[in-house]
C-alpha positions in Angstrom: 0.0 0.0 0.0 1.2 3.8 -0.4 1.2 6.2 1.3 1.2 9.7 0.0 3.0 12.7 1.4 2.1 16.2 0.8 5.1 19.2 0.8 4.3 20.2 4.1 4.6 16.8 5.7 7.8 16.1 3.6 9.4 18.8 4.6 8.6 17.9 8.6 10.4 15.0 8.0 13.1 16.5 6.4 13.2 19.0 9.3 13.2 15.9 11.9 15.9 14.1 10.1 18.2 17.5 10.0 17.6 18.0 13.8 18.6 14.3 14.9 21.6 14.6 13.1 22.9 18.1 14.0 22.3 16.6 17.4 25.2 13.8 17.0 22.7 10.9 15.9 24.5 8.8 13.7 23.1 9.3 9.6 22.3 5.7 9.8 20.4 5.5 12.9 18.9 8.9 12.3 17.6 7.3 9.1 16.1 4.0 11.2 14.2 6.6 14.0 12.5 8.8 11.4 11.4 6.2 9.2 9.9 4.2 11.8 8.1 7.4 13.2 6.9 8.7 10.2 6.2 5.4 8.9 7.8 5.3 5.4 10.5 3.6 4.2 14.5 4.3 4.1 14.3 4.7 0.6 11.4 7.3 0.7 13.2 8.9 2.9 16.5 9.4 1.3 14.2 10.6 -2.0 12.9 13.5 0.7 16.3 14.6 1.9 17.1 14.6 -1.5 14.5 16.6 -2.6 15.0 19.3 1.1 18.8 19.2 -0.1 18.0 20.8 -3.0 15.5 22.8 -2.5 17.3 23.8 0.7 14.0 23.2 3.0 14.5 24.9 6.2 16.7 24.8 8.4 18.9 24.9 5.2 17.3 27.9 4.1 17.4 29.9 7.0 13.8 30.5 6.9 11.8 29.4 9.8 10.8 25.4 10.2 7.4 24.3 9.3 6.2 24.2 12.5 7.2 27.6 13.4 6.0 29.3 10.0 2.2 30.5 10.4 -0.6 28.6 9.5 -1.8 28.5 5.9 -4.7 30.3 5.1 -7.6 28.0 4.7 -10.3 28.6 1.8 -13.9 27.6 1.2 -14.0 24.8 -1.2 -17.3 23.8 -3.6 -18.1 21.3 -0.4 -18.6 24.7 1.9 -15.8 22.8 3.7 -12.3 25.1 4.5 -9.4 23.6 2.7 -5.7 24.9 3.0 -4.3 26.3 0.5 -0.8 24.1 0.5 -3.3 21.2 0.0 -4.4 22.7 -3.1 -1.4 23.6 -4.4 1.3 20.5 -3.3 0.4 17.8 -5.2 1.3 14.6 -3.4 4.4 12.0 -3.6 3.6 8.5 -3.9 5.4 6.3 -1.4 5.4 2.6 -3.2 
């Protein structure tokens, strides 16, 4: 089964992984404990620091983590239900 991971939630994990290791986790093991606690595999997870290497997610960037930016504005959708904006924009990554 996949599982499918939006920008925002890629870039948490990205944010995790950074954090263990600048606190002396070992890459390996630091791989192992995010993994398990996002519940994807290694190999996903190498494709997402890939991808926050690149695109030099924060902390890289300098710009604030996720969790400290502020909330995404949410918008009606045709449902009458309030959808955020991220979710509308950020397509998905498949996790095989």
């Amino acid at each position: 089964m996949s599982k499918l991971l939006d920008l925002a939630a890629r870039r948490e994990v990205f944010l995790r992984l950074v954090r263990l290791q600048d606190r002396g986790c070992a890459v390996s093991d630091s791989f192992e404990q995010v993994a398990a606690e996002f519940q994807i595999s290694v190999s996903l997870l190498r494709m997402i620091e890939q991808e926050g290497l690149k695109q030099e997610w924060p902390p890289l960037s300098g710009d604030p983590p996720v969790d400290e930016q502020q909330p995404v504005a949410e918008v009606p959708t045709s449902s009458g239900n309030a959808a955020s904006t991220a979710a509308l924009h950020d397509p998905p990554v498949n996790t095989h």
